[in-house]
Each structure stands twice: as C-alpha cells, then as structure tokens.
C-alpha positions as CSV (number, residue, x, y, z in Angstrom):
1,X,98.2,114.1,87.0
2,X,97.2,112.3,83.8
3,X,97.4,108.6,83.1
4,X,99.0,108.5,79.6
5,X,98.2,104.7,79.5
6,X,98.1,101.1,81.0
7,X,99.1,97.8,79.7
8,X,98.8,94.7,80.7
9,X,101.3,92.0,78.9
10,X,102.6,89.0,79.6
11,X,105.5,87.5,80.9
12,X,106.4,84.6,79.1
13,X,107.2,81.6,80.7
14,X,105.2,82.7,84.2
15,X,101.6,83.0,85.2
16,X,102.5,86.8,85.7
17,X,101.2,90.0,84.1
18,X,103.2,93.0,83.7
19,X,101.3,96.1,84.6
20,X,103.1,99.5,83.0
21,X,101.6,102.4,83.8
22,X,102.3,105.8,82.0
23,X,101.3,109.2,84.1
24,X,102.0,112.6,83.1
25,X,101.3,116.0,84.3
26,X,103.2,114.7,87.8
27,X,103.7,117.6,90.1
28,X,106.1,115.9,92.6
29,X,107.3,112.0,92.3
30,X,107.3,111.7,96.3
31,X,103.0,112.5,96.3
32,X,102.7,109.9,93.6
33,X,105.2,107.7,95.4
34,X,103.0,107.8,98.7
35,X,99.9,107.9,97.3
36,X,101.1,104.6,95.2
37,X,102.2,102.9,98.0
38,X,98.3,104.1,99.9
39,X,96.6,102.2,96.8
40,X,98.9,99.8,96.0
41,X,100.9,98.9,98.8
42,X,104.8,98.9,100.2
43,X,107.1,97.7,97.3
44,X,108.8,94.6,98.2
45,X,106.1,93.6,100.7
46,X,102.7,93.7,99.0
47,X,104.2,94.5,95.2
48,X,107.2,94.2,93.5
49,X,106.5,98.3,92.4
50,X,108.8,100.1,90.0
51,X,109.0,103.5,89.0
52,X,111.3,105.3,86.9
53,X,111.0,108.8,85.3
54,X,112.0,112.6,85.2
55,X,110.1,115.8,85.1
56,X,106.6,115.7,85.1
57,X,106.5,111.9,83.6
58,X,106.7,108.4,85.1
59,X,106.1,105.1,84.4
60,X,105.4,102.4,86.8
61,X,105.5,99.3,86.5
62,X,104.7,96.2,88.8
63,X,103.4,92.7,88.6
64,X,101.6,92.3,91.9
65,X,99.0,93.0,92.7
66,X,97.5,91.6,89.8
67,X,94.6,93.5,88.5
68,X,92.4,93.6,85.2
69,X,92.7,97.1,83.2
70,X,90.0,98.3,84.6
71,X,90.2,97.6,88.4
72,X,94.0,98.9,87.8
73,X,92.3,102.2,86.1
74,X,90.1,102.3,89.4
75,X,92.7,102.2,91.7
76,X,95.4,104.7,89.4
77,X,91.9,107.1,89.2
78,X,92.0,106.9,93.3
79,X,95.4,108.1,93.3
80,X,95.6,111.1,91.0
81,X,92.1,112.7,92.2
C-alpha cells in the first residue's frame, strides 16, 4: 500500500478539519479496513471514518481524530507497513 496523499481542509463554519486520505496499491479493502479501525479507531465511536473506493484505490476520509499532517502520516505509515 501507498499513500497517494493527505489533506487537511477546513470545514467552514466548524472548528473541524477534514482529513482525506488517498492510498493506492491496496491489496484487499477488509486489511485496510481493520488495520484503520487498529490505528484509528471504530467508526462511529472514536471517528466519524469514511471510506470509499474500488480496485486497488481508496480514499478515506474522517474528521476525528483530529491530527496534524504529520502525526496523521505517522499513524497511515503504522498501517500500511
């Protein structure tokens, strides 16, 4: 797995950041599901996770936990090695 990129943007109106992150090269979405949700956390209980894709590339996106680029490119690094 390869992360394509990560943005950070902001959602007007809120103190919230929206978190996208592209990864390619995605052997199986249920591994990068689970390991996610091992970094991350459950969607709907500790993040608000979304992930959409086909083939070997997805984009998540969520806007909890809220991380700076780097500490999110940490914890996506954790995931894919």
């Amino acid at each position: 797995m390869n992360i394509q990129s990560i943005t950070h943007e902001p959602i007007e109106g809120t103190n919230n950041v929206l978190t996208t992150l592209i990864i390619n090269q995605v052997p199986s979405q249920c591994i990068l599901a689970r390991l996610l949700i091992d970094v991350l956390g459950k969607p709907g209980i500790d993040n608000d996770l979304e992930m959409m894709g086909t083939g070997d590339t997805w984009t998540i996106m969520w806007t909890q936990p809220l991380a700076i680029i780097e500490e999110t490119q940490q914890l996506i690094r954790k995931v894919i090695t």
